[in-house]
py3Dmol code that shows the C-alpha trace and the ligand (Angstrom):
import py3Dmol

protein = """\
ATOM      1  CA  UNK A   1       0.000   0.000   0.000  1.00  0.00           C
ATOM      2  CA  UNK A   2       1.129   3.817  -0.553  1.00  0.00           C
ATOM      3  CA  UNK A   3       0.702   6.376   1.783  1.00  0.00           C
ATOM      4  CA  UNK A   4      -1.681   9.084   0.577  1.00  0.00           C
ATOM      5  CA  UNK A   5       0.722  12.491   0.909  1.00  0.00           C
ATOM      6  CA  UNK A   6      -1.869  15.070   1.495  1.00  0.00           C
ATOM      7  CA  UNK A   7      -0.437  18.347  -0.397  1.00  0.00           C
ATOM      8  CA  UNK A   8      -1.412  21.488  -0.787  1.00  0.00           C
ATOM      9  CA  UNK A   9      -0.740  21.929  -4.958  1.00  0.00           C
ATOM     10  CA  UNK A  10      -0.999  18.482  -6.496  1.00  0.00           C
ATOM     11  CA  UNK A  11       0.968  20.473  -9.151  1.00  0.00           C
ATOM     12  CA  UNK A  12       4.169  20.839  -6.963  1.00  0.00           C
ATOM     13  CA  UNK A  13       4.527  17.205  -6.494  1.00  0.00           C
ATOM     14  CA  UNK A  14       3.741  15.359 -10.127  1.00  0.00           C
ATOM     15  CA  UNK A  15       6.343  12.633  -9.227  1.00  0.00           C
ATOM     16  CA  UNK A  16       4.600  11.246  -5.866  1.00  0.00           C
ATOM     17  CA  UNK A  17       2.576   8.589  -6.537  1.00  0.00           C
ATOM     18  CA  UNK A  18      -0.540   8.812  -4.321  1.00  0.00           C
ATOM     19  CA  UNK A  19      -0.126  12.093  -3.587  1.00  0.00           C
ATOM     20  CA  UNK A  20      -3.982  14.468  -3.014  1.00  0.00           C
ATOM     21  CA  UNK A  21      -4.764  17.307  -2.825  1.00  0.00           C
ATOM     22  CA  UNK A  22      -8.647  18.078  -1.331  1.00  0.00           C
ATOM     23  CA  UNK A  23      -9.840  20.511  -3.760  1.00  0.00           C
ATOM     24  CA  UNK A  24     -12.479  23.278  -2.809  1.00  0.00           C
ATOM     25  CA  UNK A  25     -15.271  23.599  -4.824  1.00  0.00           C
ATOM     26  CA  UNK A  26     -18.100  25.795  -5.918  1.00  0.00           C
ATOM     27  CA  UNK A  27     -21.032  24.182  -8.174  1.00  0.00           C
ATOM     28  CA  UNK A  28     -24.340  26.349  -8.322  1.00  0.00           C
ATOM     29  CA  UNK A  29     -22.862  28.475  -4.849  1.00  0.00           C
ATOM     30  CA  UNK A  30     -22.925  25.250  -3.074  1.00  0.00           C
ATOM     31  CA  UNK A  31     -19.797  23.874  -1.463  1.00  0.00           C
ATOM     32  CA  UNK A  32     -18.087  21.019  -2.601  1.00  0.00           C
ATOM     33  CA  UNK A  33     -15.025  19.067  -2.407  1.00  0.00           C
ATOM     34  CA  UNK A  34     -13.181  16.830  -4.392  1.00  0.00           C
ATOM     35  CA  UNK A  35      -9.688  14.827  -4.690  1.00  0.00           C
ATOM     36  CA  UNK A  36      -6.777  15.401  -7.148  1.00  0.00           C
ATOM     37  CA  UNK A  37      -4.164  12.794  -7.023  1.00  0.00           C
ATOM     38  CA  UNK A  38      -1.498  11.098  -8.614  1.00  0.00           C
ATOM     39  CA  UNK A  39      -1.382   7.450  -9.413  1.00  0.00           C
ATOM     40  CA  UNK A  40      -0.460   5.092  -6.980  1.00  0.00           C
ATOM     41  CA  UNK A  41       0.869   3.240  -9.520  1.00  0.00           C
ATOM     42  CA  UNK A  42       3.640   5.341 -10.532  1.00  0.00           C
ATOM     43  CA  UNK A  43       2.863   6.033 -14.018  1.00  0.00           C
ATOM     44  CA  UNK A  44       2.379   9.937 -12.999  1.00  0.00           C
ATOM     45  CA  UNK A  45      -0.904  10.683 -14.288  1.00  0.00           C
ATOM     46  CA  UNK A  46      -3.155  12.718 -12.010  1.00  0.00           C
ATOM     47  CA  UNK A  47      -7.013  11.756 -11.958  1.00  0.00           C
ATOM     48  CA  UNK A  48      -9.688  13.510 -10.319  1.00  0.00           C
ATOM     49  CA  UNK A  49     -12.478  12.067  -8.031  1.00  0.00           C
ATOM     50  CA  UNK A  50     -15.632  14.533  -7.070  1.00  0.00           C
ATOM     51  CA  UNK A  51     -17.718  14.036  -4.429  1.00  0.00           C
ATOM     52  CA  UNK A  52     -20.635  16.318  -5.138  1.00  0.00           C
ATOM     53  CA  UNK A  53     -23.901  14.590  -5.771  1.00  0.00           C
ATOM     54  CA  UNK A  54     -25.047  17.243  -7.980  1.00  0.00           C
ATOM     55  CA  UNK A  55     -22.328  16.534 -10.361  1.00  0.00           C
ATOM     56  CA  UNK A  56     -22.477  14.473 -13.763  1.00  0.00           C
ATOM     57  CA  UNK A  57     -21.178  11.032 -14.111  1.00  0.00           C
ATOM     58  CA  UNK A  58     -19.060   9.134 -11.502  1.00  0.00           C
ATOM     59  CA  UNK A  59     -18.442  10.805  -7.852  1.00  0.00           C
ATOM     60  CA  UNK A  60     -17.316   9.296  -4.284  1.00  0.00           C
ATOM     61  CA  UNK A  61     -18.584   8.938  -0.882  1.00  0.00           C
ATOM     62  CA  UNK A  62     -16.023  10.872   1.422  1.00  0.00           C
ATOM     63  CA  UNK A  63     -15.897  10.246   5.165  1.00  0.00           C
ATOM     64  CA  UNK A  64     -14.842  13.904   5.812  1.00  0.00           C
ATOM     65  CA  UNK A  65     -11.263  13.750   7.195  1.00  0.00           C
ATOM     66  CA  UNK A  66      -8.610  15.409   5.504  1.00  0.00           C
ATOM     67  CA  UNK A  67      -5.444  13.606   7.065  1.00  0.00           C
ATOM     68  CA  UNK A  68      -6.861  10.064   6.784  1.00  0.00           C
ATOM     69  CA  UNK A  69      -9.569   9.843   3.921  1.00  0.00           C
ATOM     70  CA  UNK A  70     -11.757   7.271   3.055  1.00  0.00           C
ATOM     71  CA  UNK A  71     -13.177   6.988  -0.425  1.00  0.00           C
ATOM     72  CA  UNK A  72     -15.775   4.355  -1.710  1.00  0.00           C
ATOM     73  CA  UNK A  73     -16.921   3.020  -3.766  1.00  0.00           C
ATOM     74  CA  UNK A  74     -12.946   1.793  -5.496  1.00  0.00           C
ATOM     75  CA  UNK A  75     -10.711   3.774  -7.973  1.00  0.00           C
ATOM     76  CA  UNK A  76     -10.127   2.442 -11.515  1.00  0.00           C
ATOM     77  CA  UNK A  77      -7.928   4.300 -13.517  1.00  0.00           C
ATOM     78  CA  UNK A  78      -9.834   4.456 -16.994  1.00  0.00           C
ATOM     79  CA  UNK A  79      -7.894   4.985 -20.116  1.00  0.00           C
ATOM     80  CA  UNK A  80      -4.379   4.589 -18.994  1.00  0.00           C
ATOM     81  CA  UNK A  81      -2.464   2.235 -16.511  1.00  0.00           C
ATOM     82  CA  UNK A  82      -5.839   0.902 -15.773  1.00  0.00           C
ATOM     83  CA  UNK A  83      -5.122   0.941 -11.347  1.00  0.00           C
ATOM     84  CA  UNK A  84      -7.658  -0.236  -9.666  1.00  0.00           C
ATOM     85  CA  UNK A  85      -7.590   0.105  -5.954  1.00  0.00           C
ATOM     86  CA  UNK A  86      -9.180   2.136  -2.792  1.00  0.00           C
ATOM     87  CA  UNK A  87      -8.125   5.090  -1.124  1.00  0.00           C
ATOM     88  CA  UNK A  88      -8.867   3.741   2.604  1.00  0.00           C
ATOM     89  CA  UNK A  89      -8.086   5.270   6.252  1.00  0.00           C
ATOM     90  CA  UNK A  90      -5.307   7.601   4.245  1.00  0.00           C
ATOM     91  CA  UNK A  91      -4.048   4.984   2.065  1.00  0.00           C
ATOM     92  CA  UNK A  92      -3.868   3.360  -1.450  1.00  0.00           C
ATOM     93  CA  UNK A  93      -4.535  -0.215  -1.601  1.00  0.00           C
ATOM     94  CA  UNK A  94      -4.655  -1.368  -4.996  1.00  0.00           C
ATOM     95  CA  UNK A  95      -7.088  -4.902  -5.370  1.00  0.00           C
TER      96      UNK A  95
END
"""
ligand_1 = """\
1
ZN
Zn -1.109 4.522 -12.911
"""
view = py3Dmol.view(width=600, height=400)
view.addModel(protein, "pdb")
view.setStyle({"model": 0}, {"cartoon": {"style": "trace"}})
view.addModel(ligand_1, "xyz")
view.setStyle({"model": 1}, {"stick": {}})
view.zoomTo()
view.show()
């Protein structure tokens, strides 16, 4: 498993895999957040995983902490190195 490095610019750290950032949001003046990270995998490519109901397509259940987040439902990395894995308790565990 790989530690998820919580960062403050997801930008200043492109070669940590698992790295997040918790992104604030605004969507129709409501509030959101949502996660930037970098692949666990180590293939460098940053995905993005919403967690505002009101949004379109796929988005995540959160369980509010910012130095140990959960995620659910899993992660799959569409279109490139294809990782599949959670974010759990702070961590990247890939299945
Ligand atoms: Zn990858």
């Amino acid at each position: 498993m790989i530690r998820a490095r919580i960062v403050d610019d997801i930008d200043d750290h492109n070669a940590t895999p698992g790295a997040v950032e918790i992104r604030e949001v605004e969507i129709d003046g409501e509030r959101s957040v949502g996660f930037a990270f970098i692949c666990p995998c180590g293939c460098g490519r940053e995905g993005y995983l919403p967690t505002d109901p009101a949004e379109q397509g796929p988005r995540w259940d959160w369980n509010g902490s910012r130095e140990r987040p959960t995620l659910t439902p899993s992660v799959l990395f569409r279109g490139g190195c294809q990782w599949h894995g959670f974010l759990t308790d702070g961590e990247w565990r890939s299945c």
